[in-house]
N, C-alpha and C positions, 0 to 999 in steps of 0.2 A: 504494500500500500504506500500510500503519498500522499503528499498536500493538494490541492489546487486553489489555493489563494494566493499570490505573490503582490505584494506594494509595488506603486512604481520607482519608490526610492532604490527597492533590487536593483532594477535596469539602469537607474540614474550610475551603478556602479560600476556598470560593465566596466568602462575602461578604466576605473581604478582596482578591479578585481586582476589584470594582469601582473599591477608592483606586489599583488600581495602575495603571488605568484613567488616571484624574486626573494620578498619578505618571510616565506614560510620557509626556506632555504635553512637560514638562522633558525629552527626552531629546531629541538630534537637533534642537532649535527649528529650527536655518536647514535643516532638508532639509523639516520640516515647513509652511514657510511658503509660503503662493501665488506662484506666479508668472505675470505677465501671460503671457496667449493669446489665440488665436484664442475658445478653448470659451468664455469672457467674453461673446460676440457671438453664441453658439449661444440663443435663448430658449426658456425654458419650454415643455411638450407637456403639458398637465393630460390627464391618464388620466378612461377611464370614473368610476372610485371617486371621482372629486372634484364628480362632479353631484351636485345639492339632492338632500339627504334620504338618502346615504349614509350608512349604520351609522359611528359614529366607530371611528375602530382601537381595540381593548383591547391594552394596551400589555402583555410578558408573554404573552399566550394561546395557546391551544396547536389550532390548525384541525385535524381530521377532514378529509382531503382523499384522494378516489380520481379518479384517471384512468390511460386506456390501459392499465386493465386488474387496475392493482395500486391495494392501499391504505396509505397511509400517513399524514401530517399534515406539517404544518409550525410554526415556533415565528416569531411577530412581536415585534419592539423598537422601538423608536423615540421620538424626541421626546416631551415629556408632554405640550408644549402643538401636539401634529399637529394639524388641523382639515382640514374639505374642501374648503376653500377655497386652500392652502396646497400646491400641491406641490411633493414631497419626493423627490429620488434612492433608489432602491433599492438593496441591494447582498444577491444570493443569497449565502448561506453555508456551502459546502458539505464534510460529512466526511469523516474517512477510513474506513479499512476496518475493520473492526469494532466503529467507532464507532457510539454513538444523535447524534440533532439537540442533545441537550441536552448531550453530553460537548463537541460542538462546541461551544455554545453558551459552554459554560463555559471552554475552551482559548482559543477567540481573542477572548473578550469584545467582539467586533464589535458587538453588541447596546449594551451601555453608551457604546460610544465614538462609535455612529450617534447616541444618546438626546441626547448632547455634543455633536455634531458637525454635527446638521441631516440626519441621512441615515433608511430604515427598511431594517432587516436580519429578515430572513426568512430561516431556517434549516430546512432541509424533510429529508426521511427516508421511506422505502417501508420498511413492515415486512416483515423478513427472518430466516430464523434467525441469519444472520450479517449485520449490515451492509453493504453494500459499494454500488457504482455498478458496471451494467456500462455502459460508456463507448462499447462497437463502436456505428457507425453507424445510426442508427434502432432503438436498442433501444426498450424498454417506458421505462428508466431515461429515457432522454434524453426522451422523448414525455411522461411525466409530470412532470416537471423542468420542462419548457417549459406544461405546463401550470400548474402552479405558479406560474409568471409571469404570465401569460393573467389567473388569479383574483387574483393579488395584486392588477395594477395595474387591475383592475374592481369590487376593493372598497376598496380603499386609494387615498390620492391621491396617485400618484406622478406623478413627472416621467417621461415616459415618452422624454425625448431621455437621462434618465440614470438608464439599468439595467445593473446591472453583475453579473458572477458572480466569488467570490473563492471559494477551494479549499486545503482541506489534504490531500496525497499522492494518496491518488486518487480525494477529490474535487477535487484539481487537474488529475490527468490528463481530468475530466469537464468540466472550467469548459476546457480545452483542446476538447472535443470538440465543448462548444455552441458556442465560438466558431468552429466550422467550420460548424456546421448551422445555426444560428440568428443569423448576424453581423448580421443586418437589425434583430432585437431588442437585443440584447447590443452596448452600445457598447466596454465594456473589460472586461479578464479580468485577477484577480490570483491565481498558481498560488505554491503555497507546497508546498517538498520534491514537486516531480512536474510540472513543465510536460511536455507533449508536443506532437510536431509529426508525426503521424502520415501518412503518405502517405495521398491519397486526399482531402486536405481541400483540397477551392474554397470559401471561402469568399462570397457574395455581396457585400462589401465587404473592406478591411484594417483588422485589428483590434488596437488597442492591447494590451500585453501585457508586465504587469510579472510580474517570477517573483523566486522566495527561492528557494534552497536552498544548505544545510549541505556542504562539502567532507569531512564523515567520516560520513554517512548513511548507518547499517547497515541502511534498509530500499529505498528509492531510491540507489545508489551515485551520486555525481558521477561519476563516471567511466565510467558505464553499467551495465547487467546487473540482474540481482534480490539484491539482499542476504540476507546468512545470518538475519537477522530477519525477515525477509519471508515466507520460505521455512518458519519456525516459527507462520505463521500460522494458524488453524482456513481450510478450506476453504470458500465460501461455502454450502454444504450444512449445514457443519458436520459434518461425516465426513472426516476425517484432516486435512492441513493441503495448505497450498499448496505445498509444494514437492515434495509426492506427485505435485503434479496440475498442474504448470505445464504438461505437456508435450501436455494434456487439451484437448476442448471444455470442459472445468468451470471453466477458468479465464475465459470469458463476456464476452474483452475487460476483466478487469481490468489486465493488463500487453500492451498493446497492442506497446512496444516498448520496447528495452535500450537504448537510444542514450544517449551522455554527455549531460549537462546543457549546455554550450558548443551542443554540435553541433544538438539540440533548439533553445535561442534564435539559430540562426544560421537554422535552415531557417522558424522563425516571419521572421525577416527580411527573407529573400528572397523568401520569400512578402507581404509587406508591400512587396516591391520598394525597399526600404531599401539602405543604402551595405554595398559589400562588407566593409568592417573594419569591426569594435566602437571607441568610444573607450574606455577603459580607465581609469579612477579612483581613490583612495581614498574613498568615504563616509565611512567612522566608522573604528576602531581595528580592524582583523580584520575590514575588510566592504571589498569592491572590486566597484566599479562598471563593469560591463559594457553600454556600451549603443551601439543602431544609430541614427543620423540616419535615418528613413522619411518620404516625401513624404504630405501630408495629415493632416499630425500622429499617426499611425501608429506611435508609438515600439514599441520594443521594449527593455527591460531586465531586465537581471538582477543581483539582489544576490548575491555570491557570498560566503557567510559563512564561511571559514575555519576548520576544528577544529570548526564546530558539525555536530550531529545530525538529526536527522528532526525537525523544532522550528519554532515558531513563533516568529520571533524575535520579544524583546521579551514574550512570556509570563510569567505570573509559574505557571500553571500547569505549566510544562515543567518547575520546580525539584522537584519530588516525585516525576517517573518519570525523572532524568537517567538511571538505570541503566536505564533502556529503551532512551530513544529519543537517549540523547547530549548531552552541553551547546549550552546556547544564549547570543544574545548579548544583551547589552542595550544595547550602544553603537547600536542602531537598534530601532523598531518596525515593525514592518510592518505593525500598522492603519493610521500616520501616514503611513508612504508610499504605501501601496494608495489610502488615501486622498487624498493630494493630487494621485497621478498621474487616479485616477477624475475627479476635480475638473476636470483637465488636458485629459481625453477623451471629452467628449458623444457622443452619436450626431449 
C-alpha cells in the first residue's frame, strides 16, 4: 500500500531534492563504504544494448512501453557519461499504490544517486485509473515488469550479472514477488515499508534481500495486518476505497498477506536456508539491525527504523506529507544501503 495525497510544497522541491542527493552522501559514510567479497570476483555480462551501433540512453526520457497486454512507459536515469561500451548495473524502481513512475521518481531520487553512483535506474508504471501493482502470481503486472527488463537490458548497456529491483510499499510487496518468479534475472531485491514472503514462492535460486520498514507505519503495520491508512485508500477501480473491498477479488493480490515485518524477513530466510537466529545490531541512532548469516552470500536484512512511518528513509521528500505517511529518519539512507548491499550481490 501507499499514500495518495502529496502537497504541492513536495514538487516545489524537486530540484532541491537533487543536493540532498549529494547531502545524504555525508550521512552513515562507514555503512556506506564497500566491503571486500566474493561479488568483486563475479565479472561483467554486457547485455544485448551494448553491441555496435546501439541508440545511446537519453538520460531523463520517458519510453512508451506495452506488453502482456497492458500499456504503460517507463522513466530512464543514469550516468551522463553511459556509453555502449560500458556496462552498467541496473536497478528497477518501483511504486507505491496510487503513485505515477515520476512521484516515485521524485521520492527516492534513485535516478540522481545511480547518475552519482555508476548505476541506471528505470522507473516503469502501467496506466491505470489508480496506480497500483497486482503482485498475485503470473499476473499481466508481473509479465510486463519482467518485460520491462527484457527491453531495458536490449537497449541499454547493462551489466546483466547486476539487475536489481528496489520497491516502495507495494511496489515492495512486487520486487518481493519477482524475486520469487524471476530469481534467474533478479540478483537482489531492496523492499522498502512492505517486504513479503508469500507462501507458494520457489524461487529458482536464493535471493539476496535487504528491507526498511518504519515500526509506526499506518499503512503496512510492523506488527502485521492492513493499516487504518490503507484502508482510506481509493480502490484500484477507483470506486470506493480499499477497505470496502479488502474482503473482495478487487483487491487483485495487492495485500497478499498481514504477517509482521520480523516474521516476513524470517520466512525470506529460511527460504534462503540461512541461520535460525537474526544477529541483532544498532546501525545508526533509532535504526536496528536485523540480519540472517545465508550460505552463498544470500543475506537477508532488515532495517528496522523505530517511530518512523510508511517513508523512505533518508528522503528529503517525506518532510512535506509527514502528516501522511509519518516521520522518517535521517541517521541512515536507504539509496546508500540498497546500494552497497546491491554492490555486495551479483547474480
Amino acid at each position: 500500500m501507499s499514500f495518495g495525497t502529496y502537497s504541492a510544497a513536495m514538487f516545489a522541491r524537486r530540484g532541491l531534492l537533487a543536493l540532498s542527493v549529494l547531502a545524504s552522501t555525508l550521512v552513515g559514510p562507514l555503512l556506506a563504504s564497500a566491503t571486500p567479497s566474493a561479488a568483486a570476483s563475479v565479472p561483467q555480462q554486457a547485455s544485448a544494448g551494448c553491441r555496435p551501433g546501439t541508440v545511446p540512453m537519453v538520460n531523463g526520457a520517458s519510453v512508451d512501453f506495452t506488453a502482456a497486454g497492458e500499456a504503460g512507459s517507463y522513466l530512464v536515469e543514469g550516468p551522463a557519461d553511459s556509453s555502449a561500451d560500458h556496462p552498467l548495473p541496473l536497478v528497477i524502481d518501483l511504486h507505491g499504490y496510487s503513485e505515477t513512475a515520476g512521484i516515485q521518481a521524485d521520492i527516492t531520487q534513485l535516478g540522481s544517486y545511480g547518475a552519482a553512483n555508476g548505476f541506471i535506474t528505470v522507473t516503469p508504471q502501467v496506466n491505470e485509473p489508480v496506480q497500483h501493482w497486482v503482485t498475485a502470481a503470473g499476473s499481466s503486472d508481473q509479465k510486463f515488469l519482467i518485460a520491462v527488463i527484457h527491453h531495458a537490458v536490449s537497449t541499454l548497456c547493462v551489466d546483466s550479472h547486476r539487475v536489481y529491483v528496489a520497491g516502495y510499499s507495494n511496489g515492495a510487496f512486487m520486487a518481493s514477488a519477482l524475486a520469487c518468479s524471476d530469481a534467474g534475472t533478479i540478483a537482489a531485491v531492496a523492499t522498502v515499508a512492505g517486504i513479503e514472503a508469500a507462501s507458494g514462492c520457489h524461487p529458482s535460486r536464493r535471493v539476496p534481500v535487504i528491507a526498511f520498514h518504519g515500526t509506526a507505519d499506518p499503512f503496512v503495520p510492523y506488527k502485521g495486518g492492513v493499516g487504518p491508512a490503507a484502508k482510506n485508500l481509493p480502490a484500484p477501480d477507483g470506486n470506493g476505497t480499499i477497505g470496502s473491498n479488502l474482503s473482495s477479488k478487487v483487491d487483485g493480490g495487492i495485500q497478499l498477506n498481514d504477517l509482521p515485518v520480523p516474521v516476513n524477513e524470517a520466512r525470506w530466510a529460511a527460504r534462503n536456508g540461512c541461520a535460525k537466529s537474526p544477529t541483532t545490531t544498532t546501525a545508526a541512532k533509532g535504526v536496528t539491525l536485523i540480519a540472517y548469516k545465508c550460505p552463498g552470500n544470500a543475506t537477508v536484512e532488515l532495517y528496522r527504523e523505530n517511530g518512523d512511518g510508511h517513508v523512505w528513509a533518508g528522503s528529503e521528500a517525506m518532510l512535506d506529507i509527514t502528516s501522511t505517511v509519518g516521520p522518517t529518519t535521517f541517521a541512515i539512507s536507504a539509496n546508500q544501503l540498497m546500494w552497497k548491499f546491491f554492490r555486495n550481490h551479483p547474480l
